[in-house]
C-alpha positions, 0 to 999 in steps of 0.5 A: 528131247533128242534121240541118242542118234541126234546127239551122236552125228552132232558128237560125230560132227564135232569129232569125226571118227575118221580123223581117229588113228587106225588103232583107235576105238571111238564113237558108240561103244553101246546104247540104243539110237533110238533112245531119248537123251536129256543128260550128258555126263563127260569124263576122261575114263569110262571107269565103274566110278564114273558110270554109277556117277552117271546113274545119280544124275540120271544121264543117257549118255557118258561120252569119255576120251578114252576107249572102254575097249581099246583091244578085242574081248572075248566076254563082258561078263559083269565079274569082270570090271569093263563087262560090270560097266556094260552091264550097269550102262544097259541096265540104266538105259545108259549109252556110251561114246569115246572121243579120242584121237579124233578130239586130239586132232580137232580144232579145237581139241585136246591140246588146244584146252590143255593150252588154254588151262596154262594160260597159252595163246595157240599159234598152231599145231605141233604135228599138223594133220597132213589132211587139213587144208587150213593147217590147224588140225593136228596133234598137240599145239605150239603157243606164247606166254603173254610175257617169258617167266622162270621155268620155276613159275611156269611148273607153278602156273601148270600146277595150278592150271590143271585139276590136282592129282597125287603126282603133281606136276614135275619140271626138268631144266634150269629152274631159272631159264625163261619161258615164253614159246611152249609145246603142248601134247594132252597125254603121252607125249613122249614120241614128238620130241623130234616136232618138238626140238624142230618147233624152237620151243622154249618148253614143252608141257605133256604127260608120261614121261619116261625116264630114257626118252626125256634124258635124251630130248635134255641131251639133245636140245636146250628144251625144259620139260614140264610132266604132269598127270595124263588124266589132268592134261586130258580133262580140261578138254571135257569142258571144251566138248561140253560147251560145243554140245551145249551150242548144238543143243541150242541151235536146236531147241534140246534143252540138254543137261550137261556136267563134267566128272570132276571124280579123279580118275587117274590111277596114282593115289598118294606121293612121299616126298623123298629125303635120301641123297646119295653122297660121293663118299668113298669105301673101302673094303679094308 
């Protein structure tokens, strides 16, 4: 078996933490190098949920996208819900690693197995790193459909494309505009809009989008936006980095066992339906 520093430069190798923006938190958040790995578990937050998941498959090691600690702490006791989760992956002999901002700019990456999820063929980058001398690296991508389709049909093949979450998926723009070149971002997307409207995209598929942000990428181009969950537009990627860890572990003999969290870790739980309309009805206070 291989010891957790093995697995660790193959992670690092895959996703380098210095392809990470400055205010990232990446790589080996706990865990003795020097101890053996047999089982991986992949998954989007490096939640309690996920970590008592991790127990009952008896992995060594839980590599998330997100930060457990993205910001200075000053405790991890385990009466506090991050310090709860230090201690339970201590406990279990458990280490953890964060593969963030590095896997966005990866090739492939986050947005390459967003793309990949909805059925688009990747040409590029959206935003390509100024430090990749082939130009494949960078955040988000820009791909084609096979063949253009109604906005309305592509929400459609993004909600089917991508795990359900409460949200759903929703779309702004003429339901019955066509579709063919798309931008894609896993996660908050909303600071691209200018890569987005200088790309000529027809649509652009992300997450969180805020209400000011996205009136104003609609007033300002004929783009139609497709918003979905963040924890969806990111999972996909898990399987991605499972299946280039289970090509190391191959090449070398490891024989590890791997398994995607399939536990729904994003935040929003349940979604009402909404009937009121306002109408254009005038009052009068006489």
């Amino acid at each position: 078996m291989p010891k957790l520093s093995d697995v660790r430069r193959a992670l690092d190798e895959l996703y380098p933490p210095a392809w990470a923006e400055s205010w990232d938190a990446v790589g080996l958040v706990c865990g003795d190098p020097e101890d053996e790995v047999s089982r991986v578990l992949f998954a989007v937050d490096p939640l309690q949920a996920v970590v008592d998941e991790a127990v009952a498959f008896g992995a060594q090691l839980v590599v998330t996208h997100h930060p457990l600690y993205l910001r200075g702490t000053t405790t991890v006791a385990a009466d506090t819900f991050k310090g709860k989760v230090v201690h339970t992956l201590v406990r279990h002999g458990i280490g953890l690693m964060v593969a963030h901002t590095n896997a966005d700019v990866a090739d492939p990456g986050v947005s390459d197995a967003l793309a990949e999820a909805v059925g688009l063929r990747v040409t590029g980058p959206l935003v390509p790193d100024p430090t990749d001398p082939t130009g494949r690296r960078g955040t988000g991508r820009i791909g084609e459909l096979p063949a253009p389709e109604p906005l309305a049909a592509f929400a459609a093949r993004v909600a089917a494309g991508l795990p359900a979450t409460a949200q759903g998926v929703r779309a702004a723009g003429d339901p019955d505009r066509p579709v063919r070149r798309v931008a894609v971002c896993g996660g908050s997307g909303d600071s691209f809009f200018a890569e987005v409207r200088a790309a000529g995209v027809d649509a652009y598929v992300t997450a969180d989008l805020r209400h000011h942000p996205a009136s104003e990428a609609r007033e300002n181009a004929d783009i139609a936006l497709v918003d979905a969950a963040h924890w969806a537009t990111e999972w996909p990627w898990l399987r991605s980095a499972e299946s280039a860890l289970l090509a190391v572990s191959e090449k070398h003999g490891w024989g590890l066992g791997t398994r995607v969290s399939t536990h729904v870790t994003d935040p929003w739980t349940a979604h009402a339906p909404m009937t009121f309309a306002p109408t254009t009805a005038s009052r009068s206070s006489n």
